[in-house]
C-alpha positions in Angstrom: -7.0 27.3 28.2 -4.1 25.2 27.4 -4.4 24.4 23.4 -4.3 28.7 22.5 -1.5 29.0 24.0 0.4 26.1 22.9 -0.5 26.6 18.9 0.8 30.3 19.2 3.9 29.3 20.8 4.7 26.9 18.0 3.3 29.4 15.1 5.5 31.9 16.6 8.4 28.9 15.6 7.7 30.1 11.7 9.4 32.8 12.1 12.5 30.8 13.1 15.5 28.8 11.5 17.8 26.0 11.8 21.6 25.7 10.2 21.2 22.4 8.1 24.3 20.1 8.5 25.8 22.0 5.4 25.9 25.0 7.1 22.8 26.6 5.2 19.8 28.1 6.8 16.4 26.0 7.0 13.2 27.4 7.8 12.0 25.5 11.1 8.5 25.1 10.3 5.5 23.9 12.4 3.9 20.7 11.3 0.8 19.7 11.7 -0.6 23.2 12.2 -3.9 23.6 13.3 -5.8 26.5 11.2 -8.9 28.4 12.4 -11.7 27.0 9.6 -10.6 24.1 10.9 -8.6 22.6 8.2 -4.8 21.3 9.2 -1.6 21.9 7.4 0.9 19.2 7.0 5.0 20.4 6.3 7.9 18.5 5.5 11.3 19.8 4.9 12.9 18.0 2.4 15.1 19.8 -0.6 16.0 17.1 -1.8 12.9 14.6 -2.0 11.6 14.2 -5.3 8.0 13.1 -4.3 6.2 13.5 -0.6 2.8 12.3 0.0 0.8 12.1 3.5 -1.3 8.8 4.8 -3.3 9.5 7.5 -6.2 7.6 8.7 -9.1 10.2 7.6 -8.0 9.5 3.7 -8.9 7.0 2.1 -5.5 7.5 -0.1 -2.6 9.1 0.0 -2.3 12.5 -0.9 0.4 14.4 -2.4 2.1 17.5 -0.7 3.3 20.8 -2.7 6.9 21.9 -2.7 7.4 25.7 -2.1 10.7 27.6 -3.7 11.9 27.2 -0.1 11.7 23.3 -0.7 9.0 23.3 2.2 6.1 20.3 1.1 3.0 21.1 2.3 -0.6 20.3 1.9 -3.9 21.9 3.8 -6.6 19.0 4.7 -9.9 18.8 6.4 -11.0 15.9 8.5 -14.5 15.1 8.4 -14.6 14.9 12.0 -12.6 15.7 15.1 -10.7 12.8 17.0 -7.0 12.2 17.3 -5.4 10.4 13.8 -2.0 8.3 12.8 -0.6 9.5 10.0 2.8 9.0 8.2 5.4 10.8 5.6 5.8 8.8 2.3 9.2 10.7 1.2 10.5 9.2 -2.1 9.2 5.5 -0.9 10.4 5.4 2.8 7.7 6.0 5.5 8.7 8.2 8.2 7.1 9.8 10.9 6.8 13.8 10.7 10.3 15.0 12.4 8.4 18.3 13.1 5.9 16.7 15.2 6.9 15.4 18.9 3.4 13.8 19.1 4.6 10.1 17.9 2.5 6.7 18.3 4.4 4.1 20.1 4.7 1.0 18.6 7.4 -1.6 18.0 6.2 -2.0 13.9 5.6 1.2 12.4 6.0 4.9 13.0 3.6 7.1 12.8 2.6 10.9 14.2 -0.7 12.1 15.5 -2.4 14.9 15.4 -5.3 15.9 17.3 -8.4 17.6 15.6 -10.1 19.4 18.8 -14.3 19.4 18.8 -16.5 22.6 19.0 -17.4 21.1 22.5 -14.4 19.2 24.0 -14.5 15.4 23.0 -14.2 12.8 25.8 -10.8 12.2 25.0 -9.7 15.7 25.8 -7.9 17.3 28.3 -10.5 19.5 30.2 -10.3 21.4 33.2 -11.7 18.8 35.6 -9.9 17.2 38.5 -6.8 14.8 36.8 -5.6 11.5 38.6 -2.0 10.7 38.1 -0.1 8.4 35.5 2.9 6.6 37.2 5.8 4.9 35.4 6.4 1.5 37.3 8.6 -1.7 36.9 8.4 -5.2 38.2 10.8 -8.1 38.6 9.5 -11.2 36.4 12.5 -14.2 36.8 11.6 -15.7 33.6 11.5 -11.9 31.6 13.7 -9.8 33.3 12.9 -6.4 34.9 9.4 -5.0 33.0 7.6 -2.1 32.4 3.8 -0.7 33.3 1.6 2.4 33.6 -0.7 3.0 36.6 -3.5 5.4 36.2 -4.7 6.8 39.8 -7.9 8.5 40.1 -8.0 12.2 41.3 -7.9 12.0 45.3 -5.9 8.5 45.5 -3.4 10.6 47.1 -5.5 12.7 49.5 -7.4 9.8 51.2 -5.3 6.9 52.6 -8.2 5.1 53.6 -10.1 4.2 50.6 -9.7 1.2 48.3 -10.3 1.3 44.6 -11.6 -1.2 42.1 -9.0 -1.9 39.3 -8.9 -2.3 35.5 -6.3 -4.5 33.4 -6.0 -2.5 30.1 -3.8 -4.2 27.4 -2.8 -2.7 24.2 -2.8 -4.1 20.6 0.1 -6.4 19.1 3.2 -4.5 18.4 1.5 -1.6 20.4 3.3 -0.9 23.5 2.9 0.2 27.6 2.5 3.8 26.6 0.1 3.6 23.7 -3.0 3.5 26.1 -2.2 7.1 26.8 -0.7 8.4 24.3 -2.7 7.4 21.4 -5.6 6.1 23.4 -6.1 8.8 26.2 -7.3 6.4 28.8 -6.2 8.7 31.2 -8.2 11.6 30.0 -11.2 9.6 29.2 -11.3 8.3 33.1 -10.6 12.0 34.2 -13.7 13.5 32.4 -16.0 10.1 33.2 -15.6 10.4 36.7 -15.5 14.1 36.7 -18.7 13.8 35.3 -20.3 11.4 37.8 -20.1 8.5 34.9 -17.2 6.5 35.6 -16.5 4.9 39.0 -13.3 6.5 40.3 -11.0 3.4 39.8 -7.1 2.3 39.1 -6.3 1.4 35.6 -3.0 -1.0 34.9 -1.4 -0.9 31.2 1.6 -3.9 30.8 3.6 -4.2 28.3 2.0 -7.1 26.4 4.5 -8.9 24.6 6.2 -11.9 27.1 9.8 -10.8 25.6 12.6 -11.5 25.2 11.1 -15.4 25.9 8.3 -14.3 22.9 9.9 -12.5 20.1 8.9 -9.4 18.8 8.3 -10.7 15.4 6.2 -13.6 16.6 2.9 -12.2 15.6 -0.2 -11.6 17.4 -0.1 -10.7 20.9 -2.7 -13.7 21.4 -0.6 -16.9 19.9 -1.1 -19.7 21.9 2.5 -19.2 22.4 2.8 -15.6 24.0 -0.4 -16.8 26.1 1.4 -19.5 27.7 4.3 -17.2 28.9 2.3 -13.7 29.4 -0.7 -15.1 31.7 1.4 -16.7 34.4 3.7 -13.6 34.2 0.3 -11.5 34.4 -1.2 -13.7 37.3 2.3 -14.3 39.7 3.6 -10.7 38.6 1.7 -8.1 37.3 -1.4 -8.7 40.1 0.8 -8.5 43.3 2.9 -6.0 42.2 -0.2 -3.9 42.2 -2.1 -5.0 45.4 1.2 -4.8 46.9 2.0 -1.4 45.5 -1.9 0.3 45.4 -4.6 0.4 47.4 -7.0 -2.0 45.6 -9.6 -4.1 45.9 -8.8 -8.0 45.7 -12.2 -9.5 45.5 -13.7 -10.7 41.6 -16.2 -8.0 41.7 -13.9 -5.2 41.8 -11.3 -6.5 38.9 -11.7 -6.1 35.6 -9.5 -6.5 32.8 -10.3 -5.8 28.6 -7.7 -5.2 25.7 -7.5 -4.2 22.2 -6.9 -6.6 19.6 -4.2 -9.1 20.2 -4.6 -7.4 23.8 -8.5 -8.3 23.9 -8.1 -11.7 22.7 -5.5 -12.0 25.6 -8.0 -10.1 28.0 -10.9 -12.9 27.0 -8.5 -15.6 27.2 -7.7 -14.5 31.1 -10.4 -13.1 32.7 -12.8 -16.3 31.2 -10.3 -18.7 32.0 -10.4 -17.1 35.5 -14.3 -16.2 36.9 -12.5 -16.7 40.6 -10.4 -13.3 39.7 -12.7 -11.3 37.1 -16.3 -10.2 37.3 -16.3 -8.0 34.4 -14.2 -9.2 31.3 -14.4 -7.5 28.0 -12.8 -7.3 24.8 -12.0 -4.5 22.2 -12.2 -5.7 18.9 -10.5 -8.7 19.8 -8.2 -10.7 18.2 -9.2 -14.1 17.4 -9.7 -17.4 15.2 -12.8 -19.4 15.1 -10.4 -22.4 15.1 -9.1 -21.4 18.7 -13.2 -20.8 20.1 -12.8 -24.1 22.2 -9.2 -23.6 23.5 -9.0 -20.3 24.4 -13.1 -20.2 26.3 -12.7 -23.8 27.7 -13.2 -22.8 31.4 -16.5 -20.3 30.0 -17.8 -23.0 27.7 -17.9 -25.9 30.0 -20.2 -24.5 32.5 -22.3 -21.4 30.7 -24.9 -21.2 33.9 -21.6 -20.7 35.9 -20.0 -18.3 33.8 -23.5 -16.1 34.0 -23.5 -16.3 37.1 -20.1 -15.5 38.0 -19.7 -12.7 35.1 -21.0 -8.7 36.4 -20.2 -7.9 32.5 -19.0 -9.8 29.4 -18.4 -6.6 27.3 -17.7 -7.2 23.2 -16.8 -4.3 21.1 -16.1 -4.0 17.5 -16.3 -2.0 14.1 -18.2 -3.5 11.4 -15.4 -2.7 8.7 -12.9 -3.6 11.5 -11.3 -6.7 9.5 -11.7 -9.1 12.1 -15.6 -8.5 12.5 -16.4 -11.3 10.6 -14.4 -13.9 12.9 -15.8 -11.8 15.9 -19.8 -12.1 14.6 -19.3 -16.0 14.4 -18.1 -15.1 18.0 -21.2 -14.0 19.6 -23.2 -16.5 17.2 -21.2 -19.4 19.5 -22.1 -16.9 22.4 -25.7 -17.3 21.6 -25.4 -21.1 21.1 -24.2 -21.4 24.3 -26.2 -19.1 26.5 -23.3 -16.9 27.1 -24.8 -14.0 28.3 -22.8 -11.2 26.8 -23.3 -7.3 25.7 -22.1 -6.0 22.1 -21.3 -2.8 20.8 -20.9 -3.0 17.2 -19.8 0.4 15.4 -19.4 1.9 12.6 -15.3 2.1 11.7 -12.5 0.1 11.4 -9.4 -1.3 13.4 -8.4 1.6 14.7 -7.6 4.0 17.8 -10.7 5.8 17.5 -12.6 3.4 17.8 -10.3 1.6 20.5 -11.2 5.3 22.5 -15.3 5.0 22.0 -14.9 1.4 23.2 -13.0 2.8 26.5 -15.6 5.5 27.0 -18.5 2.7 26.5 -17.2 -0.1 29.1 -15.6 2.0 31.6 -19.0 3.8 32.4 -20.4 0.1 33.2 -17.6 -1.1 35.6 -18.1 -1.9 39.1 -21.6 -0.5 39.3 
């Protein structure tokens, strides 16, 4: 019901325009517009750009856009699949974001937009007339990195029942990814609202931190798993982040109702904490996570020196990844040292790369598994 309504509220912007800073009239156009063969068409306003081309990640290349005599660019594309996809502006050289679109991806690196290809049935990641929990926008005092930012996720009815306790789950995002890019790009919320609506999902809290141990760590430090971010996020993660919550929310603070995973530089920090802590974390998992085969030892020491403990103390030990993902080959040797070991483990190995879409399938796939 909602999606009709919002595309002709912007289509009806069309017939609209803007005074440019020289006091001519612009067009304001609608960009990405969603058509009804289900093709979408990409605008730029730019009269005086001498080449425009789109990236997005359903081409494999760039493509160029046409200018109109009104000095609109525009191209019509089909993606061959629904799902929610980055994509960027190449205007004369410089990437930028679309300005027409408000749907941006947070991140510290790059800017891109989004835009969402709906599915002929809604997709799991889509807002859908079920019962929706609640996102919150919290802070918490850390003395070595200031006051810092995180999203809670409540389940539908946290509010109306003061009495009952939920299970939690630590979601982290991706290096230079951000607090809000778990929802916004990633749809967690939506994914847990139509899993649970569904009878799928446990009903359960889900905590997204900001990753990044800054200003101690800087932003150009690289991966969101260096040793060096490690040492400063997990004490800041285990004396901070956890009682804030079970101070804050009505959780459960046994092992067996925790669980924490992460994507990328966020799932190699979710491994490195939850196995380094079996007394906190029965169900640990990791979304294409980052790693080096160099760092196996370090980073699983606590797992690796005991494996009959770690099975017995581990619910779930939960590895996602694409097998065009770049860092598949470093995560296959991985689960070979699993294997070695005895680890006992699950793996969901996909078709895809590093991306968001994938980062939502993994969600949909571990989630259902929790706390059951």
């Amino acid at each position: 019901m909602y999606k009709p309504l919002i595309k002709a509220f912007l289509v009806g912007y069309l017939l609209l325009t803007v005074v440019d800073t020289h006091g001519q009239r612009r067009p304001m156009i609608v960009s990405p517009e969603l058509n009804q063969d289900g093709s979408v068409t990409f605008r730029y306003d730019g009269p005086k750009a001498k080449q425009v081309e789109i990236s997005a990640e359903f081409l494999e290349v760039p493509q160029p856009l046409e200018k109109t005599d009104t000095a609109i660019w525009s191209i019509t594309l089909r993606p061959e699949k629904p799902d929610i996809y980055p994509y960027f502006f190449m205007v004369d050289g410089i990437r930028i974001a679309d300005p027409a679109n408000p749907d941006l991806f947070p991140n510290e690196k790059f800017k891109r937009s989004l835009v969402e290809i709906p599915g002929d049935t809604p997709l799991i990641h889509e807002l859908q007339e079920v019962p929706h929990g609640k996102l919150s926008y919290r802070s918490y005092p850390s003395e070595d990195l200031g006051v810092r930012p995180l999203i809670v996720y409540t389940p539908p009815g946290y509010e109306e029942n003061a009495e009952l306790r939920y299970p939690v789950l630590y979601l982290l995002h991706g290096t230079t990814d951000t607090e809000e890019t778990w929802t916004k790009v990633g749809k967690a919320h939506w994914i847990l609202d139509n899993l649970i609506a569904q009878g799928k999902a446990k009903p359960m809290i889900v905590v997204m931190p900001y990753g990044r141990a800054y200003p101690v760590i800087s932003r150009e430090s690289g991966s969101l798993r260096n040793w060096e971010n490690l040492q400063v996020f997990t004490p800041d993660f285990l004396e901070n982040i956890m009682p804030f919550v079970e101070n804050n929310y009505r959780v459960l603070k046994d092992p067996e109702n925790r669980a924490i995973t992460g994507f990328s530089g966020g799932g190699g920090t979710s491994l490195f904490i939850g196995l380094s802590h079996p007394e906190l974390f029965a169900w640990v998992g990791g979304f294409a996570p980052g790693m080096r085969e160099e760092e196996f030892d370090r980073n699983n020491a606590v797992a690796f020196q005991n494996p009959a403990q770690t099975n017995q103390q581990l619910k779930l030990f939960w590895i996602g990844c694409g097998e065009e993902d770049g860092l598949y080959p470093v995560v296959r040797k991985y689960l070979d040292v699993l294997e070695e070991k005895d680890i006992q483990h699950e793996t969901f190995l996909t078709s895809g790369g590093h991306t968001w879409m994938n980062c939502r399938l993994f969600l949909t796939e571990f989630s259902q598994k929790l706390f059951r």
